[in-house]
Structures are given as structure tokens and as C-alpha cells.
Short mmCIF file of the C-alpha atoms (twelve columns), coordinates in Angstrom:
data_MODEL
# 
_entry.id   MODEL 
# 
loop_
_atom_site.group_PDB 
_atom_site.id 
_atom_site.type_symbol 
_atom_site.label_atom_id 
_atom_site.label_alt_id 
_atom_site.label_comp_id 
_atom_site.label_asym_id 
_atom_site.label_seq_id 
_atom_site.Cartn_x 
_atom_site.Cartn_y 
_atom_site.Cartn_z 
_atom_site.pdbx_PDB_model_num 
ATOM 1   C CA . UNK A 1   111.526 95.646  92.375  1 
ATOM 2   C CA . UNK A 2   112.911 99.156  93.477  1 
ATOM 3   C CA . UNK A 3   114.048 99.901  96.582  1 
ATOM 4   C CA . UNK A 4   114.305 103.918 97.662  1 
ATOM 5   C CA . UNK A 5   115.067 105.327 100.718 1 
ATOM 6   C CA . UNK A 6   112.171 107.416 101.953 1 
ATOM 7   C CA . UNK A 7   115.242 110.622 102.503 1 
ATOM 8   C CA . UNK A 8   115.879 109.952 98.709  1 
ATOM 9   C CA . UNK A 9   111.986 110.715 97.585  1 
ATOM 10  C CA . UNK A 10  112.366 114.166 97.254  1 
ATOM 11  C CA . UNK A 11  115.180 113.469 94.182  1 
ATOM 12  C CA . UNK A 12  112.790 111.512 92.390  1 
ATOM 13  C CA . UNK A 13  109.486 114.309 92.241  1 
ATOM 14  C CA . UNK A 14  107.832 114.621 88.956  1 
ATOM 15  C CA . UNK A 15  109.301 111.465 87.715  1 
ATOM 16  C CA . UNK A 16  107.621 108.163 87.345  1 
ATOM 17  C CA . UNK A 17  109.491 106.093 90.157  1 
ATOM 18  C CA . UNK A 18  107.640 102.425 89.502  1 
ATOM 19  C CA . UNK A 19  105.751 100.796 87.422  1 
ATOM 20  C CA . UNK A 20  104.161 97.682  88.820  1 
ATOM 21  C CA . UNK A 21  103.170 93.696  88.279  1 
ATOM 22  C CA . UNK A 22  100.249 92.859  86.246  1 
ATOM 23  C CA . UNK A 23  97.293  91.820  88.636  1 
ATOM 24  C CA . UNK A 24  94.497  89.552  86.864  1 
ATOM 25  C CA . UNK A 25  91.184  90.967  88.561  1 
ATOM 26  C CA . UNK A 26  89.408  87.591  89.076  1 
ATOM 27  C CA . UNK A 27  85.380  87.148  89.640  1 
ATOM 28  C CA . UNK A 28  86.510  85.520  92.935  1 
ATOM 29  C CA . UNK A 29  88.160  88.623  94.325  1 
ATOM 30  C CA . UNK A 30  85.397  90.858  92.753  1 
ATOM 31  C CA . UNK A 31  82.722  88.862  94.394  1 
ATOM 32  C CA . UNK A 32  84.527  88.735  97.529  1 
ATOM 33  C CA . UNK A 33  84.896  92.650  97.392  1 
ATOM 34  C CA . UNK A 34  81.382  92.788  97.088  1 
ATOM 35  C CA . UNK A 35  80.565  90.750  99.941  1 
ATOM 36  C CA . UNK A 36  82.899  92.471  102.161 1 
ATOM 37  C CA . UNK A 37  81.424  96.141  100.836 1 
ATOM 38  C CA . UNK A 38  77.838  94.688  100.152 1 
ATOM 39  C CA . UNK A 39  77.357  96.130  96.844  1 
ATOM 40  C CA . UNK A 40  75.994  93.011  94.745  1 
ATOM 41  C CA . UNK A 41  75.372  95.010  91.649  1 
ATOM 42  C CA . UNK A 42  74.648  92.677  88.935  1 
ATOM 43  C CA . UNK A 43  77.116  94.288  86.591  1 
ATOM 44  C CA . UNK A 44  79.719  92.547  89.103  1 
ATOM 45  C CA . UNK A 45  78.348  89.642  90.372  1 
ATOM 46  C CA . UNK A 46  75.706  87.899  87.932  1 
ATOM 47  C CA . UNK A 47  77.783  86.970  84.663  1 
ATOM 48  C CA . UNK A 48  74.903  85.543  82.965  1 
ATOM 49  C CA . UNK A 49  73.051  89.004  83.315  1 
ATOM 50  C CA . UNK A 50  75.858  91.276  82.520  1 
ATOM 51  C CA . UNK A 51  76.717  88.609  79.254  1 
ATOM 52  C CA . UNK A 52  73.163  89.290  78.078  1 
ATOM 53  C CA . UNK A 53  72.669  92.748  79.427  1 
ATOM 54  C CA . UNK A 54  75.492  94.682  80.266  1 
ATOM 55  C CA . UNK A 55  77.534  96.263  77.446  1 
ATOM 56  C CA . UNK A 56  80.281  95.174  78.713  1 
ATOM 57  C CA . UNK A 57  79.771  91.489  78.048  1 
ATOM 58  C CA . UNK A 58  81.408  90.605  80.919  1 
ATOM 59  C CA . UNK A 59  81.173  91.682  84.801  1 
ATOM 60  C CA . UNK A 60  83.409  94.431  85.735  1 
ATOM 61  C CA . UNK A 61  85.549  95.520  88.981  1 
ATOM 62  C CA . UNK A 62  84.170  98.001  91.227  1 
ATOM 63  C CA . UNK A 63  85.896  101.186 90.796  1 
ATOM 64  C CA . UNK A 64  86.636  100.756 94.285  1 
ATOM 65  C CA . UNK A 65  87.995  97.927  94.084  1 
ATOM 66  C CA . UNK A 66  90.284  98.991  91.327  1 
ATOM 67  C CA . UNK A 67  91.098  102.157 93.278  1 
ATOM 68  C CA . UNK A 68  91.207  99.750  97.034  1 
ATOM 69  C CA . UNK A 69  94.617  97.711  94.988  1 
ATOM 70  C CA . UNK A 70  96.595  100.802 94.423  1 
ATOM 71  C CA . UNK A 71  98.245  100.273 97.886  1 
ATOM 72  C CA . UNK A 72  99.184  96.369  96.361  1 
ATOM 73  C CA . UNK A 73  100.694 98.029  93.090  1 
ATOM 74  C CA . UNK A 74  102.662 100.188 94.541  1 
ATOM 75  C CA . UNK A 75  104.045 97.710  96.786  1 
ATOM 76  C CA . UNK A 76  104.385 95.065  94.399  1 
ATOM 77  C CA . UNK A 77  106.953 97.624  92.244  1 
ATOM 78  C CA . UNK A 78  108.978 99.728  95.498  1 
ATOM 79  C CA . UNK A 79  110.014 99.291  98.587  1 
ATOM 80  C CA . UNK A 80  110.438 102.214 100.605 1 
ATOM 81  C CA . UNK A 81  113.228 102.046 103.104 1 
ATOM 82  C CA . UNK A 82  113.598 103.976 106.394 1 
ATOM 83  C CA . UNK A 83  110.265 103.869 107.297 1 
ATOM 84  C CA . UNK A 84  108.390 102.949 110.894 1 
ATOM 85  C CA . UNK A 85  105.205 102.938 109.139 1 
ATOM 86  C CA . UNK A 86  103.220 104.414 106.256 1 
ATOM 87  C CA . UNK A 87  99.426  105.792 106.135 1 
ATOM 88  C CA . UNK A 88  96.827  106.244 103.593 1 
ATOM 89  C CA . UNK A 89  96.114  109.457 104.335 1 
ATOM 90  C CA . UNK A 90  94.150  110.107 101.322 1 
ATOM 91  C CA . UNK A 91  93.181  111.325 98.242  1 
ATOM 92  C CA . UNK A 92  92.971  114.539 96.005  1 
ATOM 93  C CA . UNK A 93  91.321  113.577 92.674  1 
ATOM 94  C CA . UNK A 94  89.731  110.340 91.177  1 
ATOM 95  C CA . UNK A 95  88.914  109.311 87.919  1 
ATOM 96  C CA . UNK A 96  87.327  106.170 86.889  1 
ATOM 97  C CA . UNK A 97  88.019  105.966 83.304  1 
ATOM 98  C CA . UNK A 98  87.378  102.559 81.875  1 
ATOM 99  C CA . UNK A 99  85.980  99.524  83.284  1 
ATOM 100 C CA . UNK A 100 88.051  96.770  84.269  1 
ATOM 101 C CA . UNK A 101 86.546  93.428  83.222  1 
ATOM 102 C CA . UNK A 102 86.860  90.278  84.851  1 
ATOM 103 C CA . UNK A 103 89.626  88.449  83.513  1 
ATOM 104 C CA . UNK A 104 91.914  91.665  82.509  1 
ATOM 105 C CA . UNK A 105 95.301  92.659  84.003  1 
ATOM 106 C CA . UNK A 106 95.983  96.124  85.678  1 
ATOM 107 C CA . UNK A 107 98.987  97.567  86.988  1 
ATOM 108 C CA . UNK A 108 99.966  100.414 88.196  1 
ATOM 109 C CA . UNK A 109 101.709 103.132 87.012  1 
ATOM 110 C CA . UNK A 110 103.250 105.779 90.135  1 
ATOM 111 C CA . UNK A 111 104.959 109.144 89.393  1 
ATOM 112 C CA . UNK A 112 106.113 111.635 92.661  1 
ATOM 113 C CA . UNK A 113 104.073 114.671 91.631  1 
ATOM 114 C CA . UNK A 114 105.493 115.995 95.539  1 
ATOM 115 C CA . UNK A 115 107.081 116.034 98.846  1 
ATOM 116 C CA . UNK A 116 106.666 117.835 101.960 1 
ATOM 117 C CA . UNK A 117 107.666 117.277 105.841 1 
ATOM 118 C CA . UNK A 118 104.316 117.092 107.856 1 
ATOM 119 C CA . UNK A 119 103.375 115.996 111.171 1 
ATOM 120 C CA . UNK A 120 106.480 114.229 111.938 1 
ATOM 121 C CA . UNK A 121 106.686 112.689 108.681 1 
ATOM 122 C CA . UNK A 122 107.158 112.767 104.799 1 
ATOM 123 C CA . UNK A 123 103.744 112.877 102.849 1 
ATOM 124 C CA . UNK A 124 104.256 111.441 99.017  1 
ATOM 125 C CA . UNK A 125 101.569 112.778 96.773  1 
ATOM 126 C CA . UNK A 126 101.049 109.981 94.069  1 
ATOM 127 C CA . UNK A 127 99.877  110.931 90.628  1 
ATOM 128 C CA . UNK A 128 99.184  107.341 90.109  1 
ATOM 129 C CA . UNK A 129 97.671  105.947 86.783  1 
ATOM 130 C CA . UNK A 130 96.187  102.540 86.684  1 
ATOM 131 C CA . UNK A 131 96.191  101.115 83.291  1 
ATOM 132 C CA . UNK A 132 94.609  97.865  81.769  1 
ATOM 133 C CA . UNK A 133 96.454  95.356  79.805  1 
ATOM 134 C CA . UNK A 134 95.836  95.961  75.962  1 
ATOM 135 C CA . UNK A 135 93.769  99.039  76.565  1 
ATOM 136 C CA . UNK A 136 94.792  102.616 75.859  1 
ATOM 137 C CA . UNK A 137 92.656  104.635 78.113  1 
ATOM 138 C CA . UNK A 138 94.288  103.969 81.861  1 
ATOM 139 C CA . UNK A 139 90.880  102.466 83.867  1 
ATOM 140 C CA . UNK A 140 91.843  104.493 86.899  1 
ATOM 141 C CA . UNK A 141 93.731  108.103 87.486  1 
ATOM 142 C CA . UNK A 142 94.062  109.452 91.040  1 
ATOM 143 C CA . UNK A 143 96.468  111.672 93.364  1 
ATOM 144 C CA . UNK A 144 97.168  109.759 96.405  1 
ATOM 145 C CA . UNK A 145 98.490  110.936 99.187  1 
ATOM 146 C CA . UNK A 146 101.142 108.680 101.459 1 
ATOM 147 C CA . UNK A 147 102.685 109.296 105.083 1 
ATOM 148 C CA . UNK A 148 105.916 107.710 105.744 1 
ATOM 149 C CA . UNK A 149 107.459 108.003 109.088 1 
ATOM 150 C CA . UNK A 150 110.604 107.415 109.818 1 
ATOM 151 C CA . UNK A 151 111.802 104.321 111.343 1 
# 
């Protein structure tokens, strides 16, 4: 894992800083995402159904859910240092590109497209690429935007 200090971010814009673990997206955490959000759509929850019917062959991840573990990747590949806290404090542009079966691996993929002082902080836009084990098309693109304040 990387560690950066959050002062050192603004060295590191337009280059990919971390690339993170692969995650296996499990029908247990997709059904519990469902719960929690209440969207039981049978392409996620009812494997029999989506076997037979989707064409997929398989359930798949919410794109939410895909896009809800971006936080997790990043922090499972660097550690920012310096930092009080950090805020989601949103985001500019998603794409949701290919679905993520259950069963696959994703990781993330985070490049510093920019840095600016705001509000008493730093704010880290993300250009942050999700991609799928095996697969060429990334299941996931978005620009993300991060607060860190100083600790």
C-alpha cells in the first residue's frame, strides 16, 4: 500500500497514484446492498431467474453498489497522511460500462486529474476507473471528488 502526504497530492496530478486489491463481489454483499437500498431487482437477487432469463447468466452488482466501493478501493491501495478527516463530497461524471457479475473481481484504478484549496481544505478530483478481472471494458468510470482536511 502507498502512503502520500495529503501536502504531496498536488506533485502527483494527472498521474495514476494507486491501483487497488481485487474485491470478489459476492451474492451475499449484493443481496445485502439490496436490502439496505430496497431495490430487489431480479437481475440481482433471483439467480435462478437471471440463469434462465437474464443475458447475463448470472446476477449482477448494482451499479451502485459498484460505484458505493470506490471509497474501499481507494483505501485498500493509499493512505493519505496529514489528514483530520476526509468527505465524499461528490461526483462529476458516471459511467456504468459493464456489468459486474456475481463472482467477478474489481479493483480500482485512481489517477489525480486535480487539486485545489477549498473551504479549509484540499479537494482531490478522482478520475477513477473501476475495472473487472479478465474483462477489457472497465465496469465503472467516474470523477470523484474528495475533501481532505488537515489534521
Amino acid at each position: 500500500m502507498r502512503t502520500l502526504a495529503v501536502a504531496q497530492l498536488e506533485e502527483h496530478v494527472g498521474q495514476e497514484v494507486a491501483v487497488g486489491d481485487w474485491l470478489e463481489m459476492t451474492q451475499d454483499r449484493i443481496d445485502q446492498f439490496a436490502e439496505s437500498t430496497g431495490d430487489r431487482q431480479w437481475i440481482h437477487v433471483d439467480r435462478a431467474r437471471a440463469e434462465a432469463e437474464s443475458p447475463f447468466k448470472a446476477t449482477i452488482a448494482h451499479g451502485f453498489l459498484t460505484l458505493s466501493l470506490v471509497s474501499v478501493l481507494l483505501r485498500s491501495s493509499i493512505t493519505i497522511t496529514g489528514v483530520r478527516m476526509a468527505i465524499n463530497y461528490g461526483l462529476n461524471r458516471v459511467r456504468f460500462v459493464t456489468p459486474v457479475p456475481t463472482g467477478s473481481k474489481v479493483r480500482g484504478r485512481f489517477t489525480l486529474a486535480a487539486i485545489e484549496e477549498t473551504g479549509g481544505g484540499t479537494q482531490a478530483t478522482w478520475a477513477v476507473t473501476v475495472e473487472r478481472e479478465g474483462e477489457q471494458k472497465p465496469a465503472c468510470v467516474a470523477e470523484w471528488l474528495v475533501r481532505y482536511y488537515p489534521g
